[in-house]
Legacy VTK file of the C-alpha trace (Angstrom):
# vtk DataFile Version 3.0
C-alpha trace
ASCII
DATASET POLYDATA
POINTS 177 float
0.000 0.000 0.000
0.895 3.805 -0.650
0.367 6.345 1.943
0.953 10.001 2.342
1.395 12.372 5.471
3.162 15.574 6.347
3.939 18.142 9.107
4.323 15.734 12.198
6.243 18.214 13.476
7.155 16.005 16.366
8.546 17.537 19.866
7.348 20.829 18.435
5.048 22.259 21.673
4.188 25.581 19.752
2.580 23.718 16.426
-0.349 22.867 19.441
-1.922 26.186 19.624
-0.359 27.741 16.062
-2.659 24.719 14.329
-5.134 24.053 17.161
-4.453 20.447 17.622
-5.891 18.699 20.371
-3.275 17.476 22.054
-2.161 19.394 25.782
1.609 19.012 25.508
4.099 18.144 22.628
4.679 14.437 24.571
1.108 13.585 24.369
0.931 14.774 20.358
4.166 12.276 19.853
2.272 9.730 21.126
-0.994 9.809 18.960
1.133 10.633 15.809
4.010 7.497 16.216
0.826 5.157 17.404
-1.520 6.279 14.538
1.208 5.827 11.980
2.468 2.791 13.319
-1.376 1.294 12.939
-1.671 2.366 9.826
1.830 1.423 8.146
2.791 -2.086 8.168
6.920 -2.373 6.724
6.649 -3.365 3.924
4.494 -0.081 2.870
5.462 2.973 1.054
5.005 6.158 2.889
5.999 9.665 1.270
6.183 12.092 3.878
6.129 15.412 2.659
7.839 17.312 5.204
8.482 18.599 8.702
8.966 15.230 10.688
10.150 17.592 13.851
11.013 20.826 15.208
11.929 23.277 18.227
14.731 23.975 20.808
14.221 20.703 22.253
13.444 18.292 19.386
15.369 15.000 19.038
16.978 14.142 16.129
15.772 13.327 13.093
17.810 9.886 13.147
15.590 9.502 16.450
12.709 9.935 15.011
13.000 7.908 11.506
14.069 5.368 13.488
10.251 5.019 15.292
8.335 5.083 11.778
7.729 1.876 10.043
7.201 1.454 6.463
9.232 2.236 3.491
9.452 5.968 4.037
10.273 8.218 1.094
11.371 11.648 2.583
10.542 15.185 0.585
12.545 18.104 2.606
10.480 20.396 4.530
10.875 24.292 5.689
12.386 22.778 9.169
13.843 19.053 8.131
17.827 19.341 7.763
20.080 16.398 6.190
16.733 14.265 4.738
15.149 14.229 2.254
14.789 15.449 -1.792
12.617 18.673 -2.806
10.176 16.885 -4.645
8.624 13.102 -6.237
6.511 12.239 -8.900
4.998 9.072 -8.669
2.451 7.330 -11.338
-0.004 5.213 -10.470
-2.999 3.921 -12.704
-4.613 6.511 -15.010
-2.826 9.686 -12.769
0.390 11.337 -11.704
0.912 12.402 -8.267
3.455 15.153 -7.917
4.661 15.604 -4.105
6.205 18.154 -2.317
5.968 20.516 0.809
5.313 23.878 -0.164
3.125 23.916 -2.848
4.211 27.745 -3.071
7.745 26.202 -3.811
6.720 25.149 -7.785
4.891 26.364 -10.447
1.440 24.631 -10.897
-0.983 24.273 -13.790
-3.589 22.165 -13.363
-4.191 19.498 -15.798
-6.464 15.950 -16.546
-5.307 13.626 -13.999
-2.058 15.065 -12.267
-2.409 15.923 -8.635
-0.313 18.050 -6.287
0.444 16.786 -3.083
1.742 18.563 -0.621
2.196 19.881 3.342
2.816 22.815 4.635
-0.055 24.523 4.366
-1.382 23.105 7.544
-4.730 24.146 8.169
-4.519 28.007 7.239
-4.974 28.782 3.851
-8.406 28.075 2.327
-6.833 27.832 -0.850
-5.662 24.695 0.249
-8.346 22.684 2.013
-7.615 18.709 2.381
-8.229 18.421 -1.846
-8.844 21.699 -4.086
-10.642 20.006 -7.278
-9.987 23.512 -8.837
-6.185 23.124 -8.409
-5.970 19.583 -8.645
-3.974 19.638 -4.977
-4.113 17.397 -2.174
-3.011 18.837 1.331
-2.125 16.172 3.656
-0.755 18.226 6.833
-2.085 15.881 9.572
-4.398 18.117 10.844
-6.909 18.195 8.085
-5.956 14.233 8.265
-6.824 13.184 11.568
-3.725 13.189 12.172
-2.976 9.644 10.116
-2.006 8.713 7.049
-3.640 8.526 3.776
-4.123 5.485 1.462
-3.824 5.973 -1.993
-6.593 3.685 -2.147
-8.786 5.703 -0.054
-8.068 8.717 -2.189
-8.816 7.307 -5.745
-11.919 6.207 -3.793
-13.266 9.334 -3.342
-13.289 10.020 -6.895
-10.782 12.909 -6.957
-12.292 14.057 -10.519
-15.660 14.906 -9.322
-14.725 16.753 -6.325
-14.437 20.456 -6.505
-13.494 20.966 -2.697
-13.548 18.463 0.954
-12.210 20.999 3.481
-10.948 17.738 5.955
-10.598 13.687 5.204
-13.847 14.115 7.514
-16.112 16.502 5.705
-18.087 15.512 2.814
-16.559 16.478 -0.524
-18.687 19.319 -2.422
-18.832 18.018 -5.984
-18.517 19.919 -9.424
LINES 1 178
177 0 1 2 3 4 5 6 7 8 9 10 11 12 13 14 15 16 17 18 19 20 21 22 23 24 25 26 27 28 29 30 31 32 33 34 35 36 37 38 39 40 41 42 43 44 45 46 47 48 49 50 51 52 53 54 55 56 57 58 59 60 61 62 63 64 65 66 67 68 69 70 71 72 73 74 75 76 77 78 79 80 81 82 83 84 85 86 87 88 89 90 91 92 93 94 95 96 97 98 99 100 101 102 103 104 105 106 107 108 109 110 111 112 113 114 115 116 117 118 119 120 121 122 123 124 125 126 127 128 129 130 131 132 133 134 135 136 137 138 139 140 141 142 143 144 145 146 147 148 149 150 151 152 153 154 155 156 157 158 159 160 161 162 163 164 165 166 167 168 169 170 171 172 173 174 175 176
């Protein structure tokens, strides 16, 4: 299976009230996001993580933390990941073309008949980038608009992604052209 997920931004205590997550401290938020992915991810998946695995003063490492993920993890760089990573992926799977990165700010985008953006970084503050923009053919998988878990590829191409014209969270229900 193929998953996607960005901005864990694990150890980070000031990503709790900048993004509203429900979590009370930064140890608590480690805990949901490691256990959630680990439930989710069995080894022998592929998971392209689009940026910002963790951050602040007191963060550990980034060795630290790659070595708690499971799966087959294909790093893209993000604004606050050092040493890891490439800048972007394409990857094709049945009739479309995904196109990852972090920032989707960082590349110029045209929409066009079955090639999809996905991306991070956006968290959830920019209504131009709601959990899938039908209009921009992008896909914004910061965990909070996530439930803070992965994404199948399967559940994706399950939605339809052609007929949707906006779906604000993986939780909402998609408005359709």
């Amino acid at each position: 299976m193929i998953y996607f997920i960005g901005d864990l931004h694990l150890d980070h205590e000031n990503i709790i009230r900048y993004c509203d997550r429900p979590f009370p401290n930064a140890d608590a938020m480690n805990k949901v996001l490691i256990s959630n992915w680990k439930r989710a991810i069995k080894d022998y998946d592929i998971v392209y993580f689009l940026g910002d695995l963790a951050f602040g003063r007191h963060s550990r490492s980034t060795r630290y933390w790659r070595k708690q993920l499971t799966g087959k993890v294909i790093f893209i760089r993000g604004s606050h990941d050092r040493g890891i990573g490439r800048s972007k992926a394409t990857l094709k799977y049945g009739q479309y073309t995904f196109i990852m990165v972090h920032n989707p700010n960082d590349i110029e985008w045209t929409k066009k008949d079955n090639v999809w953006m996905i991306h991070g970084h956006t968290h959830n503050h920019n209504t131009n980038y709601p959990f899938i923009n039908g209009d921009r053919n992008t896909i914004n998988v910061s965990v909070e608009l996530t439930k803070y878990k992965p994404v199948s590829i399967d559940f994706l191409l399950g939605l339809n992604l052609d007929s949707i014209k906006r779906m604000d969270t993986i939780s909402s229900t998609p408005e359709r052209k």
